[in-house]
TIZA-486397 format. One record per residue: x, y, z of N, C-alpha, C, O, CB in turn; residue in three letters. Coordinates in steps of 0.001 Angstrom, whole numbers, plus 500000, padded with zeros to 6 digits. Glycine has a CB too. Example, Ala and Ser with C-alpha at 12.3 -4.5 7.8 and 13.67 -1.06 7.14 Angstrom:
BEGIN
n.x n.y n.z ca.x ca.y ca.z c.x c.y c.z o.x o.y o.z cb.x cb.y cb.z rest
513190 494310 507800 512300 495500 507800 513200 496700 507800 514236 496681 508465 511308 495527 509046 ALA
512850 497750 507080 513670 498940 507140 512900 500030 507870 513409 501138 508039 514084 499402 505725 SER
REM end
This chain:
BEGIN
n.x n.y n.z ca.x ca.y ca.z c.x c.y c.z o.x o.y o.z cb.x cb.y cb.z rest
389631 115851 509428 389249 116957 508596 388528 116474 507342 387427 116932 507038 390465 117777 508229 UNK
389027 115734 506762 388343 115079 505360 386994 114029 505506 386629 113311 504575 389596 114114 504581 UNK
386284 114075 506920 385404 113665 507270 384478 114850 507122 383559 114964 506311 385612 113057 508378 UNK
384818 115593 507913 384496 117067 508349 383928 117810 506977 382850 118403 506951 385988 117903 508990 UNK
384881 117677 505770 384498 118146 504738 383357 116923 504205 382155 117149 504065 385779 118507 503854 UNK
384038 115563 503943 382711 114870 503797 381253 115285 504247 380348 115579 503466 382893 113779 504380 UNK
381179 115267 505383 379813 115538 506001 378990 116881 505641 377770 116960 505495 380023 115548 507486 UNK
380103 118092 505513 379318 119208 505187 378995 119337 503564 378185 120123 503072 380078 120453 505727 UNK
379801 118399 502866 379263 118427 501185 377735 117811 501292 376691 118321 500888 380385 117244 499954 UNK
377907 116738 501866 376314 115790 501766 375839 116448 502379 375209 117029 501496 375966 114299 502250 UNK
375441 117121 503609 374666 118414 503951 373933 119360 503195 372733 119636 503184 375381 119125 504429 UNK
375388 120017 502250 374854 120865 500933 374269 119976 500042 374146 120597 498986 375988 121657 500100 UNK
373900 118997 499932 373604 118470 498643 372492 117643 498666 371896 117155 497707 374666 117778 498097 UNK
372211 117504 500153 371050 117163 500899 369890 118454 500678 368773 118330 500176 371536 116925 502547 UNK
370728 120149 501395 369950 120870 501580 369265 121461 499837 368143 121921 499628 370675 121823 502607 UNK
370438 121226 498769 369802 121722 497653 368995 120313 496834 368676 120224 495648 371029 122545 496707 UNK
368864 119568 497656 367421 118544 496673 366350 118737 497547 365573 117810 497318 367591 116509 496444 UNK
365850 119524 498517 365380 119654 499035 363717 120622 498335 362533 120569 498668 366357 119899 499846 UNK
364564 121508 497146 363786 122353 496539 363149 121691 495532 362098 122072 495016 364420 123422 496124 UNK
364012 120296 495117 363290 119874 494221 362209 118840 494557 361876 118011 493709 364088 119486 493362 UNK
361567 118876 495965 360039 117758 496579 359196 118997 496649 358083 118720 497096 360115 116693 498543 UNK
359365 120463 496318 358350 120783 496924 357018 120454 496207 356852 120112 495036 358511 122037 497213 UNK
356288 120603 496997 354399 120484 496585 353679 121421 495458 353024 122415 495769 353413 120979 498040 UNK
353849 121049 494298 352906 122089 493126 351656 121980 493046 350964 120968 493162 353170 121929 491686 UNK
351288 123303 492795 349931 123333 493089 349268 124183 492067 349639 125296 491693 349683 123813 494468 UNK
348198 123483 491653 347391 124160 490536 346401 125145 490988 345628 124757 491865 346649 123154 489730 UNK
346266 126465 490511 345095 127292 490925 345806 128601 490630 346988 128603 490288 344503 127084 492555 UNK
345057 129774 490767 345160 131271 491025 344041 131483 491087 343047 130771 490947 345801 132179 490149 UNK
344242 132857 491381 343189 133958 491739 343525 135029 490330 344633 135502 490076 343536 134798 493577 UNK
342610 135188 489751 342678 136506 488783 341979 137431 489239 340751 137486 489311 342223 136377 487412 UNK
342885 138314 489614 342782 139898 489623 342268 140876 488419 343131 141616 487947 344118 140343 489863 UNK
341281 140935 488012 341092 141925 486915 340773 143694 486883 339549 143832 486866 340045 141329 486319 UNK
341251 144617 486875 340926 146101 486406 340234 146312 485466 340894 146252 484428 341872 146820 486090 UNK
339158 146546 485303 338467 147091 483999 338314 148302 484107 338107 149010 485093 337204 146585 483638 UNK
338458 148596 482693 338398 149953 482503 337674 149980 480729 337803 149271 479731 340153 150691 482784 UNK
336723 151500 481164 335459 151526 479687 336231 153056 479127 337044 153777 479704 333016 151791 480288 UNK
335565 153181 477715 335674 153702 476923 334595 154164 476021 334890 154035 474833 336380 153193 476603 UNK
333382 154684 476264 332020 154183 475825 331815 155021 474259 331009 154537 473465 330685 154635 477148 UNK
332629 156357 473860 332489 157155 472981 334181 157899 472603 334946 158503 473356 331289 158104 473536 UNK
334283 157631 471498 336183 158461 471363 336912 159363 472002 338109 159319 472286 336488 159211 470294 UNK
336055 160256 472230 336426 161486 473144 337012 161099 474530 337952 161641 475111 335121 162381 473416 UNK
336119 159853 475009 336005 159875 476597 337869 159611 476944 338706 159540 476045 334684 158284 477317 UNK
338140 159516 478239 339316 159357 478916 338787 158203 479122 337584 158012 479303 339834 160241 480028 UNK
339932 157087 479102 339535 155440 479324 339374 155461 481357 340183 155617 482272 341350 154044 478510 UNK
338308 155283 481298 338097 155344 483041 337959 154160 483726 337389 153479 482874 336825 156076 483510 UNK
338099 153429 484721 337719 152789 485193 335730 152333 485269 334873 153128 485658 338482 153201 486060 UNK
335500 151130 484865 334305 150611 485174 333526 150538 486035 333867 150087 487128 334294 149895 485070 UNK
332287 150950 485800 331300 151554 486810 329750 150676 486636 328741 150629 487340 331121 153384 486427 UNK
330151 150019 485306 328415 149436 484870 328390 148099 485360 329455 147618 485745 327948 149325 483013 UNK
327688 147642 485392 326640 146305 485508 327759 145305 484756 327780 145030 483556 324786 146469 484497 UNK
328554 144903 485651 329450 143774 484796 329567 142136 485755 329645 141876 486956 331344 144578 484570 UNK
329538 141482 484769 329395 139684 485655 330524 138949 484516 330815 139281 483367 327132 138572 485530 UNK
330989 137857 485348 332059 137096 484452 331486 135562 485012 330701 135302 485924 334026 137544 484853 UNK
332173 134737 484129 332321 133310 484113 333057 132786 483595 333766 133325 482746 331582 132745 483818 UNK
333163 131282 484001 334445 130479 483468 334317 128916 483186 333813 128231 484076 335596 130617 484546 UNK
334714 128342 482076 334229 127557 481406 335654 126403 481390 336646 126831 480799 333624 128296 480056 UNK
335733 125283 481887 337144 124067 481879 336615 123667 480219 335577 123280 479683 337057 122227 483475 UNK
337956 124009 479825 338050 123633 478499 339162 122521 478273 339845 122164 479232 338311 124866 477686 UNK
339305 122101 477310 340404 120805 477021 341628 121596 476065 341368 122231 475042 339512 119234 475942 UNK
342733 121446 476522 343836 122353 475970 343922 122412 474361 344037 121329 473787 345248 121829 476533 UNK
343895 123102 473907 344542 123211 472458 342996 123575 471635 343041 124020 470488 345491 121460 471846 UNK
341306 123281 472507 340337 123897 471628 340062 124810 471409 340217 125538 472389 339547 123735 471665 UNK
339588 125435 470375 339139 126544 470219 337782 127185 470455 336953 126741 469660 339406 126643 469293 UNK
337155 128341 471531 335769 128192 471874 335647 129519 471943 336673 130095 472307 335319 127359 473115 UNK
334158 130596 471568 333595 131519 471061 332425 131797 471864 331649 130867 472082 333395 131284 469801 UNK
332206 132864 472299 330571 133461 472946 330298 133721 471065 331070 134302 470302 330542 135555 474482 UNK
329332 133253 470818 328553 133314 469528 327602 134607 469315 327620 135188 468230 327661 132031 469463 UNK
326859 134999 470261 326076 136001 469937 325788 136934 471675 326271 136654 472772 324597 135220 469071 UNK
324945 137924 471334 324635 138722 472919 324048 137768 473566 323931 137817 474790 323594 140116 473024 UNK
323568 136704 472794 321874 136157 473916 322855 135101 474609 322569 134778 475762 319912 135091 472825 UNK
324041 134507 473987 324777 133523 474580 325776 133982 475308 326523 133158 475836 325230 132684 473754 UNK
325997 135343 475487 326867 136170 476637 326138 136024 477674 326565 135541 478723 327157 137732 476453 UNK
324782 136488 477469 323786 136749 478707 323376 135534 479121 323002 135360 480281 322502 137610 478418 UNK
323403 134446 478111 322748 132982 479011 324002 132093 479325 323686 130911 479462 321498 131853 477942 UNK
325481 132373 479491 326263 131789 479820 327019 130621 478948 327693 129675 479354 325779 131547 480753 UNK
326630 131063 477436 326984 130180 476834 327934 130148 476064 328135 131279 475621 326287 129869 476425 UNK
328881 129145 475537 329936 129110 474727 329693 127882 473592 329062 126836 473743 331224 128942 475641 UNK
330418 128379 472396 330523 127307 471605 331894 127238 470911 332548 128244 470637 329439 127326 470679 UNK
332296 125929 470636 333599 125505 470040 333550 125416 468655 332804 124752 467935 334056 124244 470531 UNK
334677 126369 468321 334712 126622 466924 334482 125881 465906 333865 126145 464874 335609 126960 466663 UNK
335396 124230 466478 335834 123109 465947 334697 122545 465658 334487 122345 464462 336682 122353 466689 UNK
333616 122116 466685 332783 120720 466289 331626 121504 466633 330660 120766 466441 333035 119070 467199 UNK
331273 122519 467005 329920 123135 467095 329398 123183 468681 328575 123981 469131 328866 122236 466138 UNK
330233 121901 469566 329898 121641 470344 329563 123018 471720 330317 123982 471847 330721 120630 470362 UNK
328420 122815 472526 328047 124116 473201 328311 123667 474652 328043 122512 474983 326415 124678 472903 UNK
328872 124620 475595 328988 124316 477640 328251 125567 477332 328285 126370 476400 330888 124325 479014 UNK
327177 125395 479073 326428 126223 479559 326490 126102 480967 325916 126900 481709 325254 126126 479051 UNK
327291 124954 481451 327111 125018 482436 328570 125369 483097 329476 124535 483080 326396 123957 482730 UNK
328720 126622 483658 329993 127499 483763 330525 127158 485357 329837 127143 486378 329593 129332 483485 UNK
331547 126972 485256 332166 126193 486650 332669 127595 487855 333072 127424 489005 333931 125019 486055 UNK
332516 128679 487273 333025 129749 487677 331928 130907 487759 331493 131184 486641 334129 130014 486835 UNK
331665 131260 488250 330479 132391 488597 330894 133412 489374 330983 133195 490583 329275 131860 489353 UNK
331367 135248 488645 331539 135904 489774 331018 137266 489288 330725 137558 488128 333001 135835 490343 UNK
330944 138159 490533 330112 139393 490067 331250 140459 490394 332234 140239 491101 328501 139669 490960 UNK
330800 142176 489469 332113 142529 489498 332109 143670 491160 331089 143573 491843 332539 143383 487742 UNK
332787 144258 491468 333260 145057 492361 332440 146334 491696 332556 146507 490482 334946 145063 492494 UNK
331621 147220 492468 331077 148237 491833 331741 149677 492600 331459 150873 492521 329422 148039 491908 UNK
332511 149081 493180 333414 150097 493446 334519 150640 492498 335561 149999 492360 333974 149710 494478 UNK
334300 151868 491811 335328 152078 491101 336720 152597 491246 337652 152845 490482 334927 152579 490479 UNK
336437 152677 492834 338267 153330 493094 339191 152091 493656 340335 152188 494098 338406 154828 494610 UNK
338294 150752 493506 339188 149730 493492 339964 149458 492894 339267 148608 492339 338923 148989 493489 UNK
341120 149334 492281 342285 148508 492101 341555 147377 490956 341624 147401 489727 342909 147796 493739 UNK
341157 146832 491459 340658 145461 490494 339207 145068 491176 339020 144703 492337 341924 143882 490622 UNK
338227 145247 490121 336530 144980 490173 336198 143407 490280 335293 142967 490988 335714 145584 488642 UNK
336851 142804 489668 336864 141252 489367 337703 139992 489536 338802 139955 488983 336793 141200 488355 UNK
337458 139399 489947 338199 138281 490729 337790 136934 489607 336717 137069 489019 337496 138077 492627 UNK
338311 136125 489415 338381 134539 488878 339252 133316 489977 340465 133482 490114 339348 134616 487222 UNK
338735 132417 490536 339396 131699 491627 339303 130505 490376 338228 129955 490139 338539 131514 493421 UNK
340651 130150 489551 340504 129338 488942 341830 127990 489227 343057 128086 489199 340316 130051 487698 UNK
341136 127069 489432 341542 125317 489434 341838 124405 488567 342430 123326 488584 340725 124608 489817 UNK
341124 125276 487538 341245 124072 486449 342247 124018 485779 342808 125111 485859 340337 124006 485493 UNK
342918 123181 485007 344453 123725 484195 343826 124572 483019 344329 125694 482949 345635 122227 483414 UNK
343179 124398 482393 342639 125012 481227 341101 125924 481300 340160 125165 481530 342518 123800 480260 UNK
340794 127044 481184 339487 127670 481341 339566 128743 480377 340551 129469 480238 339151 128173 482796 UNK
338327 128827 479612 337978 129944 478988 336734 130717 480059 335780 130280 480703 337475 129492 477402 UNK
337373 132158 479826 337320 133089 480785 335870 134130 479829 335954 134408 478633 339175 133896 481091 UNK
334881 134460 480573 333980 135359 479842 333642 136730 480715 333266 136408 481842 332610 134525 479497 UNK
333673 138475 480476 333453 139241 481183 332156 139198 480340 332065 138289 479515 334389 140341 481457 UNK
330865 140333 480495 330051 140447 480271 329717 141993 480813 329554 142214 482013 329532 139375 480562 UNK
329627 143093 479744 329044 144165 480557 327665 144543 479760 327473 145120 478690 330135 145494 480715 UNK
326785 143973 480734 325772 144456 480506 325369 145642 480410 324742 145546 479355 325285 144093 481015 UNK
325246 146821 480763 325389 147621 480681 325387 148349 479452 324419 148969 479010 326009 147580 481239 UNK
326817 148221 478774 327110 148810 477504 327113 147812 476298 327572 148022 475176 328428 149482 477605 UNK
326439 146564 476816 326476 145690 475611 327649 145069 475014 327689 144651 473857 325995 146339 474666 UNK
328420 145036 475695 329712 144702 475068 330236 143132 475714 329234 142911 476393 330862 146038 475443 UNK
331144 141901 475949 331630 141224 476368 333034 140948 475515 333285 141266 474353 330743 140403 476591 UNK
333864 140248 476485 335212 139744 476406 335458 138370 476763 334685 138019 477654 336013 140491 477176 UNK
336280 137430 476381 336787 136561 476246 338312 136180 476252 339196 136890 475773 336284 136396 475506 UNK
338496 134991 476844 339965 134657 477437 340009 133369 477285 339327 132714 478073 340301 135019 478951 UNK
340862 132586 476179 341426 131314 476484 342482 131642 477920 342755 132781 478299 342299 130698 474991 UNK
342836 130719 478396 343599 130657 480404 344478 129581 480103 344063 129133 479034 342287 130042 482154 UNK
345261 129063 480391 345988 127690 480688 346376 128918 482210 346802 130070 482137 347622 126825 479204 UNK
345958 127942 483713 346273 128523 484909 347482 127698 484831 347592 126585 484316 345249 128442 486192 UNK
348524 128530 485518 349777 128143 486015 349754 128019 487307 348995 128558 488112 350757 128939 485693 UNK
351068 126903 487575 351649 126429 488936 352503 127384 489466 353403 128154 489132 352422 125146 488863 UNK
351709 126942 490650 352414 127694 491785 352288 129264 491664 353218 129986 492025 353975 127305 491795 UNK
350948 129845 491072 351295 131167 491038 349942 131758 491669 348885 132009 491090 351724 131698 489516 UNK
350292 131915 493079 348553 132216 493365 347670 133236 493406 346623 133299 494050 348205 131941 494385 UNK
348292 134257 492474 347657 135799 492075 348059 136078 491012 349270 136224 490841 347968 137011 492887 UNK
347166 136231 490000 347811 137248 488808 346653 137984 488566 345439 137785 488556 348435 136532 487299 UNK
347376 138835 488389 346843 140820 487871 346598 140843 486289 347365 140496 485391 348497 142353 488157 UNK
345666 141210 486238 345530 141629 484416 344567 142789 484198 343684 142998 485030 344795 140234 483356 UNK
344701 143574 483085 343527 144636 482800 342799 144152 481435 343265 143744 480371 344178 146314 482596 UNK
341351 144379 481925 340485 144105 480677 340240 145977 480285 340220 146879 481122 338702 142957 481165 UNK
340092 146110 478884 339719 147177 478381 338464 147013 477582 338370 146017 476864 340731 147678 477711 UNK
337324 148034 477639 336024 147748 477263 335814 148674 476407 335729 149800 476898 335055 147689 478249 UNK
335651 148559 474814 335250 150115 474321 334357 149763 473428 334293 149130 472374 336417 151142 473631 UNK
333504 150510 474339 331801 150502 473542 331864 151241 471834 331055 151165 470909 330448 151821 474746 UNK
333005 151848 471933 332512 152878 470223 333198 151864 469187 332986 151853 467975 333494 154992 469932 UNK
334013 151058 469857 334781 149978 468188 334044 148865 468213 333429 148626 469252 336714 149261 468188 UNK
333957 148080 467252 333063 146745 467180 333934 145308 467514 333429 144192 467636 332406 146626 465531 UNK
335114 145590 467608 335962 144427 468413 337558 145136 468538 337896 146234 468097 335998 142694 467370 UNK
338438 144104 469308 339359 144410 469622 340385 143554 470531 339591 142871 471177 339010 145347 469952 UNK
341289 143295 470835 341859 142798 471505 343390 143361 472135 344089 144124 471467 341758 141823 470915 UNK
343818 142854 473564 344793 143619 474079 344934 142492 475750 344206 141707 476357 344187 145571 474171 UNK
346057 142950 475866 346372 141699 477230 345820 140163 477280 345465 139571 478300 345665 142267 478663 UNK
345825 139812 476365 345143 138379 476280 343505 138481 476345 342739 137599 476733 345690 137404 477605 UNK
343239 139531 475958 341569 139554 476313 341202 140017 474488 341849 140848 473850 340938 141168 477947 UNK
339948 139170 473935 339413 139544 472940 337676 140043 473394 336799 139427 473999 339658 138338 471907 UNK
337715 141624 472697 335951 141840 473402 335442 142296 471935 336141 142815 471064 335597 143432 475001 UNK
333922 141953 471852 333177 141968 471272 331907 143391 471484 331358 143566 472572 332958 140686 471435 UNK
331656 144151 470440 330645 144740 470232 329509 144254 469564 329381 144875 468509 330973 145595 469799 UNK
328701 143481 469706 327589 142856 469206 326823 144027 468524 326229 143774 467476 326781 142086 470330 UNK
326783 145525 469128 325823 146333 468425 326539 148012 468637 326506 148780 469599 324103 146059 469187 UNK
327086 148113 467443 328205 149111 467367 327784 149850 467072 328379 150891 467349 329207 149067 466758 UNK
326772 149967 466473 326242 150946 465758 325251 151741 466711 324776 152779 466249 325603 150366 464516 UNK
324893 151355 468000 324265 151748 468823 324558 153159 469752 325304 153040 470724 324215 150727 469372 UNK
324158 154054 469544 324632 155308 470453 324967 155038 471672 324386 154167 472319 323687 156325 470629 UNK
325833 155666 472086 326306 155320 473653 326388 157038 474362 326424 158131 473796 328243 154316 473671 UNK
326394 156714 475620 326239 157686 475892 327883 158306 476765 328336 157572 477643 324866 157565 476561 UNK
328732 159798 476391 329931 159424 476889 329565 159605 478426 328595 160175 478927 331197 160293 476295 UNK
331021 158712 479238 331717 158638 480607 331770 160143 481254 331792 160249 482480 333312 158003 480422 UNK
331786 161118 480552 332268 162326 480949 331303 163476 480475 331429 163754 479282 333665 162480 480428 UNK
330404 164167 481144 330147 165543 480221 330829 166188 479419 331840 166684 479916 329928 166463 480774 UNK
330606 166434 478006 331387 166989 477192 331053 168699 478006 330188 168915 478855 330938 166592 475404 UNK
332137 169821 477357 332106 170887 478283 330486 171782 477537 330097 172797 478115 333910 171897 478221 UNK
329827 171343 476477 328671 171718 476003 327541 171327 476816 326640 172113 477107 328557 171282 474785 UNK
327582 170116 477184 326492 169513 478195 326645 170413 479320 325654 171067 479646 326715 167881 478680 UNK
327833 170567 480031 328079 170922 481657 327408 172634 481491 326605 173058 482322 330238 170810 482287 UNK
327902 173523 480251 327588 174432 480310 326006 174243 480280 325381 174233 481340 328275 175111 479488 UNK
325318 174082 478958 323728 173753 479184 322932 173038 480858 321789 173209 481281 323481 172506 477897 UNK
324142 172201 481494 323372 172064 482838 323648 173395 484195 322929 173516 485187 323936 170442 483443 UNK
324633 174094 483928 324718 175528 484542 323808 176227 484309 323186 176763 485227 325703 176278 484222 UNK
323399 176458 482647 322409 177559 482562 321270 177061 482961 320786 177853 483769 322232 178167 481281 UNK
320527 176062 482792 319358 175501 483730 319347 175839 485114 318424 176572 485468 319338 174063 483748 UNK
320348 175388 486164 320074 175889 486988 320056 177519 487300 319283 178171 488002 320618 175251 487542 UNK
320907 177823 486717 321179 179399 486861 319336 180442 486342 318845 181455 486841 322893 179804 485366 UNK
318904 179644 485317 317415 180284 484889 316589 180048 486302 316621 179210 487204 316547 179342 483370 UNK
315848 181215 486012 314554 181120 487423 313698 180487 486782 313259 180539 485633 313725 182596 488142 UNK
313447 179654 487999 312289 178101 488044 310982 179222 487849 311039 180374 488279 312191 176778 490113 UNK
309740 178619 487077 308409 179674 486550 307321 179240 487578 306204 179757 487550 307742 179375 484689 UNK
REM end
């Protein structure tokens, strides 16, 4: 009997170091939802415009900035610290123009460290993401929020930029003044 118990302890104690060889693995997939906001009034809706992202391997602990619109649009970043500029973005993806998707945007990221860039062309606006990717986690979900009427903002780990705030936008939704003025048009006889 005291064999019997011998054998089945080292068994258990065999089977629980077992969890500690497994294989870690660096990477995810980012899942992103965007959703715009283009004028105060509007209902925050899901994203419909002209949006592209990229992703930049950064070295842990720097600090790095899209500087202006022209360096959103040409893929560029600069580090707060030494001035220093990447252009050449290890990550390239375009968004889902489907808006009853779930999530428009995808990031397949490897690197341990990446700063993350959305870009909506469209409404002029972009966002930014320091990343440290975690182990062993091979999906994570996040929502970016886009609002064209404030000049910056931040929320879920995402900081976005209005480069030109002051710019009229046009709202997501017919206000009920527009919808009526497009009734009475049609409703008038064509001359």
């Amino acid at each position: 009997m005291r064999y019997i118990t011998m054998l089945l302890a080292m068994c258990v104690a065999l089977l629980s170091l077992t969890g500690c060889f497994k294989e870690e693995k660096q990477g995810t997939r980012m899942l992103i939802s965007l959703y715009s906001q283009n004028v105060t009034n509007d209902p925050i809706m899901k994203t419909s415009s002209d949006i592209e992202g990229y992703a930049f391997e950064v070295k842990k602990g720097s600090k790095w900035e899209v500087s202006s619109w022209e360096d959103a649009l040409n893929h560029r970043i600069t580090n707060t610290e030494t001035g220093e500029q990447q252009s050449e973005d290890m990550v390239y993806t375009y968004a889902n123009y489907d808006t009853e998707a779930e999530y428009q945007l995808s990031f397949e990221l490897w690197s341990t460290h990446t700063f993350l860039v959305v870009v909506d062309r469209t409404n002029k606006i972009y966002a930014t993401r320091q990343y440290d990717t975690p182990m062993n986690l091979p999906t994570v979900y996040t929502q970016l929020h886009l609002y064209a009427h404030k000049k910056s903002g931040s929320a879920n780990g995402w900081t976005f930029v209005n480069p030109f705030p002051d710019e009229a936008r046009e709202p997501l939704v017919p206000t009920e003044t527009e919808e009526n003025e497009k009734e009475e048009e049609t409703k008038s006889p064509q001359a």
